[in-house]
N, C-alpha and C positions, 0 to 999 in steps of 0.2 A: 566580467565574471572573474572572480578570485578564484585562482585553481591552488591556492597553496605553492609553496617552495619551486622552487624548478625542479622536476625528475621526480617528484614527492607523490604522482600517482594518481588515477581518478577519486581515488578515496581517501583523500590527506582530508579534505573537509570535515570528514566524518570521526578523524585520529586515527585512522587506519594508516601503519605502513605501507608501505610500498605491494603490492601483490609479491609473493614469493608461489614455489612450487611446494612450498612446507605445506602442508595437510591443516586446517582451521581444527583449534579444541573442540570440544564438542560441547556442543550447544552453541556455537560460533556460526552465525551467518553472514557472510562478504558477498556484495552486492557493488559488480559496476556501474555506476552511472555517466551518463554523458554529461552530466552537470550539476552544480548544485542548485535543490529547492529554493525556490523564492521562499515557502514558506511550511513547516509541517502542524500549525494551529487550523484544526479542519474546518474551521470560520474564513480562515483566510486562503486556504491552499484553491487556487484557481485555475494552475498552471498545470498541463498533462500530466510532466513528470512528478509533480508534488501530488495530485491526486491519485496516480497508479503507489505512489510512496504509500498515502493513506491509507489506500484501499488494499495492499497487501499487511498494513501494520493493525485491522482491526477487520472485523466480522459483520455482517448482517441479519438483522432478523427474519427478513424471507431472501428469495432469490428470486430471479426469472429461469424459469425452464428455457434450457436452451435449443430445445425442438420443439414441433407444431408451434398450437397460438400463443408461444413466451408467456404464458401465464403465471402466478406466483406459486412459489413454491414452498416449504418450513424451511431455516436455513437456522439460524439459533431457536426460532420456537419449535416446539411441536404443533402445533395447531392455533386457531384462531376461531373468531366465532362477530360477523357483524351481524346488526339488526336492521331490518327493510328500511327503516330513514338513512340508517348510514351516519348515525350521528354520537355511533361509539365504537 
């Protein structure tokens, strides 16, 4: 695994200096990882930490409830509508 320069930080991969105590701009979000993505094309991302990568860089259209019977939930839609065949 290439970690970049020596001393260069867990997020030299990404062209992130080095972490400081300085305060990020805003709209800036710094994010340590324990290593880099094998891969962030969501065809290919296979690996934990490239899928927790994905799955915090994009949204869903439903969700599971995360108590009782984990059912679905609206998460980008508002609603939805199947037909008894289940063939739309």
């Amino acid at each position: 695994m290439n970690r970049g320069p020596a001393g260069a930080g867990p997020l030299s991969f990404l062209g992130h200096p080095r972490p400081t105590s300085k305060a990020s701009p805003a709209g800036t979000l710094r994010v340590a990882l324990p290593g880099q993505p094998e891969s962030l094309d969501p065809t290919k991302a296979i690996q934990n930490m490239d899928l927790r990568i994905m799955t915090a860089l994009s949204d869903s259209l439903v969700a599971r409830e995360s108590t009782g019977d984990n059912e679905l939930i609206p998460a980008l839609v508002t609603s939805w509508k199947s037909n008894a065949d289940a063939t739309e």
